[in-house]
N, C-alpha and C positions, 0 to 999 in steps of 0.2 A: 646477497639477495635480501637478507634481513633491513640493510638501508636502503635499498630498491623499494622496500616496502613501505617506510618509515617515511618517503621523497611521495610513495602513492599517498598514505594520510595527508600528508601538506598538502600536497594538490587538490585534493577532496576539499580539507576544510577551506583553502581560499574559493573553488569551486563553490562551496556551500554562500560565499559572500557573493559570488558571482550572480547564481539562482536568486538568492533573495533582491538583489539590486535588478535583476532584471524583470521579476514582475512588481516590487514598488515602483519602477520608472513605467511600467509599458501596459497595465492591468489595468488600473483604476479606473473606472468609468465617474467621470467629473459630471457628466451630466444626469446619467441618473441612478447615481450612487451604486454601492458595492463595485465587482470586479465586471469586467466585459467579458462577455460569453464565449468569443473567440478571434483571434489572431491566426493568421493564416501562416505557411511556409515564408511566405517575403516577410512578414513581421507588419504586413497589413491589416487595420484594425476590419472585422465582417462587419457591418451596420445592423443595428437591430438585430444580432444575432439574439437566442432564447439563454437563458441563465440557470446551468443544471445543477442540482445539490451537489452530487458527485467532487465536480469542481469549488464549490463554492464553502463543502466544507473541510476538504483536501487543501485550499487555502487557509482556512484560520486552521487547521492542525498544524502544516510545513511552520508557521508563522511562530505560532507557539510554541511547537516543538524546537527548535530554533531559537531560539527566545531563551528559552529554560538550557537548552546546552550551552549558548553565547554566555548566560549568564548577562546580558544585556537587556534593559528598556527602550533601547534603539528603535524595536521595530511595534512599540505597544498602539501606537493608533492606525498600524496594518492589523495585529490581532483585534480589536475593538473594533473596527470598521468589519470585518470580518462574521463579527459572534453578533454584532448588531440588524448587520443584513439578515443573516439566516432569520434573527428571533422575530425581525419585523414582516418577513416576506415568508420564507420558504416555510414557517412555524404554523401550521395549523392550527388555530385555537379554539376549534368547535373538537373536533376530535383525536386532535391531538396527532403528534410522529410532525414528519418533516412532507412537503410536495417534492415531486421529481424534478418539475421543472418549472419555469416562470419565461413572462416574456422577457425584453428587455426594459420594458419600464417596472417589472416587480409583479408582475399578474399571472396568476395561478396560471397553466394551462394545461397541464398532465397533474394532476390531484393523485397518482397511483401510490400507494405506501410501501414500498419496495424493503424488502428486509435490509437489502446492501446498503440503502440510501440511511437505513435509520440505524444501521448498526456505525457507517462511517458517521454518523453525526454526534454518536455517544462518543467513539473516539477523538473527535474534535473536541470537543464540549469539555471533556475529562483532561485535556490535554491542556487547552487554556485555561480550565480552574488552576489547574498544576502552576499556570505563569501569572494568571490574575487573580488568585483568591475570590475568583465571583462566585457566589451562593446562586446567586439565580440561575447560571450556567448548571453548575454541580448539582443543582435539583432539577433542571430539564434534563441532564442527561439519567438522572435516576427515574423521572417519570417514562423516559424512551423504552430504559429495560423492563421499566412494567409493561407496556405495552407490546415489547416483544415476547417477552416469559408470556402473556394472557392469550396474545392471539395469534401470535406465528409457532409457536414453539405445539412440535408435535409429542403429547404426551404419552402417547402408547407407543409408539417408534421409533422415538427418540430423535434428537433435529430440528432442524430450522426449514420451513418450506423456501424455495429456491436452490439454488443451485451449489454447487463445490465454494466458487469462491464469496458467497456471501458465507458458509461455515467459518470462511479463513478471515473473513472481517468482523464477524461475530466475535473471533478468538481476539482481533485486532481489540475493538472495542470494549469486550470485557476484561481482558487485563490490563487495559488503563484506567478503566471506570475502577476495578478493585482495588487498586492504588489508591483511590482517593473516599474511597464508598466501602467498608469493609463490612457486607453482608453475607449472613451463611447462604441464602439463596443466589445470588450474584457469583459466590466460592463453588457451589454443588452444581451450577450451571456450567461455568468455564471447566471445571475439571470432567462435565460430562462431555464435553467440546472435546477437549483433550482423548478423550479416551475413543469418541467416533471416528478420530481423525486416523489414530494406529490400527482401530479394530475392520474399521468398516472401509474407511479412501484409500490408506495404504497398502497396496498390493504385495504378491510374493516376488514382484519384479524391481522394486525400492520404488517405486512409484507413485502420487497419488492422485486416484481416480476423480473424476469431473463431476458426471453426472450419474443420478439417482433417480428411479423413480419413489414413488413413495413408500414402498414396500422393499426398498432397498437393493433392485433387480438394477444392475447396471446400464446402463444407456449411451456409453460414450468407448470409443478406441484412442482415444486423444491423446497422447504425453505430451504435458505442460512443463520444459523445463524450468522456464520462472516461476510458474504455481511450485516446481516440486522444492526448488531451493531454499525458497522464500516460506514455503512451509514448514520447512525441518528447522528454522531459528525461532519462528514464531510459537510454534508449539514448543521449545525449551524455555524461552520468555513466560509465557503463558505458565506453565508447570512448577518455575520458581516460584511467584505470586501466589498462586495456589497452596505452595507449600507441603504438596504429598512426593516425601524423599525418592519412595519407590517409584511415582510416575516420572517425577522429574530426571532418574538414572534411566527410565524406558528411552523418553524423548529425545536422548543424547545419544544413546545407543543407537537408536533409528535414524537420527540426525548423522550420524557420519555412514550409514551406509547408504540412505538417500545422496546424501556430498560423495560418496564415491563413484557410485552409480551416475549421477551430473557428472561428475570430470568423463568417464568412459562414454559417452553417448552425446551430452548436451550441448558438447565446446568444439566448435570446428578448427579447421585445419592455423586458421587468419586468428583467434585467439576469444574469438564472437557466439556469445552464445546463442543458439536455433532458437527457434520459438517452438513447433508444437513437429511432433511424427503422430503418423495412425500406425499404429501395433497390427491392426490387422492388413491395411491394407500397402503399408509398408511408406507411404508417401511420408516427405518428408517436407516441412513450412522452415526452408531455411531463412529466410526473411532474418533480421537482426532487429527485433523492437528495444529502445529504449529503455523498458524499463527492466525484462530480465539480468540485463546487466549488472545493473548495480544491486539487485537483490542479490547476485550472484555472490559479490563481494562482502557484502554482509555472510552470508551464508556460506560462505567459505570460511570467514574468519571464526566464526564459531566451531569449523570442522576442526583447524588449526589450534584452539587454546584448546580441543577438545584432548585431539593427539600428538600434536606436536610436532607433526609432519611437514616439511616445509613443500611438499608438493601443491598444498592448498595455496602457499603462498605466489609460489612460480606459477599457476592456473590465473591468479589475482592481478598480478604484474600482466598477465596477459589481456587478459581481459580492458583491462582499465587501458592499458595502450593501446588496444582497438578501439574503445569508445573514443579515447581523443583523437585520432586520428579520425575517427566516419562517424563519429552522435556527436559532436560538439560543435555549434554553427559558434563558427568564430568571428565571424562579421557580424551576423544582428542578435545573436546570444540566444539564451538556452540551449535545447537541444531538440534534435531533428527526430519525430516520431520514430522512423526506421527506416534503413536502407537496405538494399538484395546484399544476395552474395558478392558481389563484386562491389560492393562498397560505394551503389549509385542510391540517392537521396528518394523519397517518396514525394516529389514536389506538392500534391494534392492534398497530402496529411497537413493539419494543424500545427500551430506551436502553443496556441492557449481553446483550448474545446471542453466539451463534456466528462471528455477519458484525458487529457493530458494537462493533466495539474504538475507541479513542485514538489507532490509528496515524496513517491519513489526516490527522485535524489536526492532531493534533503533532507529524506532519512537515511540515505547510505551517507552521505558525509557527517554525522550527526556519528552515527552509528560505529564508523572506522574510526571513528577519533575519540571513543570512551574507553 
């Protein structure tokens, strides 16, 4: 089993060479600069599709994150192309943060300041300083978190307005920005992340909850199993950086009975993990998206160094031989949004859109080979 495992990492990382060669060959908009807004299921380019931050700074993170694990310059005029667009387009410089979206020539057309959009663009930003020593970078992402601390950040309630996973992209963003930014405000922020996520999202069921209203009254029946996976590694990430012993032995704790609670519920019979159940009303979204997958894998592997258990391992072997069998388009590359239970394709979905960037998997390839 253990070189079953060892054959999954090789796969990942040449997987990871695959991702990146498939959107430096098929992304580029040559005509008007940065990446194209979206490529369809055939791998046909949309014409004047709109150009969303999401995507666009989901690009220069995979790029640079990628980059810094390669240990390679290979891919430095996809990060520069990348951290250029954003700063000349998506950058606001009357009031600062990032825009939602733009046209295809570069033109504002959704101005909204979305927490998710400016907390993933800290994490970008933080991530390429890390590959390109840019100063100007490493100080736009320190100007983002001021503006998140001043105007999103609820100071009597504790939190970020919006919803579950902008919290989990907040936690994304501030433990990369603290890596490179080492302030006590920026430290007292994420470790209060940290501690809403065990106090307030995770439930008595290993769970964690979606939505809030502002008073902290529940609003959702949902279980997320990629939110829940993907949150039990990132909250230990986050906890190390931070550096408090005690939360970072909590996180771990929680982290493998959330990873157990996933094996028992989230991974069907085929090896595929679900996407969402309602608790109360019992429905079930077996659907197979793309990205719980590979968070799965990450999030396993942490259950694994955690206890030693090779069940995470045999769950992992699983999983990954599902994805390549039914999320891997082996003719025109990347991979296929989602497919049902029966392992039929979503022909309608994207391969390059507003939600389906390169992050997801290459940070699980990234990630299983550290």
């Amino acid at each position: 089993m253990l070189k079953a495992y060892q054959e999954l990492k090789s796969e990942l990382h040449q997987e990871l060479q695959n991702i990146l060669s498939y959107w430096t060959k098929n992304t580029i908009d040559k005509n008007h600069g940065g990446f194209l807004g979206k490529i369809d299921h055939y791998n046909q380019v949309v014409p004047k599709a709109s150009k969303g931050i999401i995507l666009n700074s989901r690009i220069l993170w995979s790029f640079s994150a990628s980059s810094n694990h390669l240990k390679t310059e290979g891919y430095k005029e996809i990060c520069d192309r990348a951290y250029e667009y954003l700063k000349t387009y998506f950058k606001d410089t009357i009031h600062k943060g990032v825009y939602w979206e733009l046209d295809y020539l570069g033109n504002p057309i959704n101005k909204r300041k979305q927490v998710y959009a400016q907390a993933f663009t800290i994490y970008a930003l933080s991530e390429y300083y890390i590959f390109s020593k840019n100063e100007d970078a490493k100080s736009w992402a320190i100007e983002i978190f001021n503006q998140l601390e001043k105007y999103a950040k609820d100071k009597t309630k504790v939190g970020y307005t919006e919803a579950f996973n902008t919290h989990l992209h907040v936690i994304e963003a501030y433990t990369t920005l603290l890596k490179i930014y080492n302030n006590s405000e920026l430290k007292a922020s994420l470790k209060e992340l940290i501690e809403i996520f065990l106090e307030k999202f995770l439930n008595d069921k290993n769970h964690y909850e979606l939505f809030f209203d502002d008073d902290w009254n529940l609003l959702s029946s949902i279980v997320s199993y990629g939110h829940d996976i993907d949150t039990a590694w990132l909250l230990i990430d986050a906890a190390k950086v931070v550096g408090d012993e005690d939360l970072f032995k909590k996180t771990e704790e929680f982290a493998v009975k959330v990873a157990d609670t996933f094996l028992e519920e989230g991974i069907d019979a085929d090896g595929a993990v679900i996407n969402e159940k309602n608790y109360k009303t019992k429905h079930v979204d077996d659907d197979r998206h793309w990205w719980p997958q590979v968070e799965a894998l990450i999030g396993l592997k942490y259950a694994y160094q955690l206890k030693n258990d090779r069940k995470y391992i045999e769950k992992s072997l699983k999983i990954w031989e599902f994805t390549k069998n039914n999320l891997l388009d082996t003719t025109n590359g990347e991979w296929y949004f989602r497919v049902d239970k029966n392992g039929k394709v979503y022909t309608e979905e994207d391969k390059v859109s507003m939600w389906k960037a390169p992050y997801h998997t290459s940070r699980a390839c990234i990630l299983l080979n550290e």
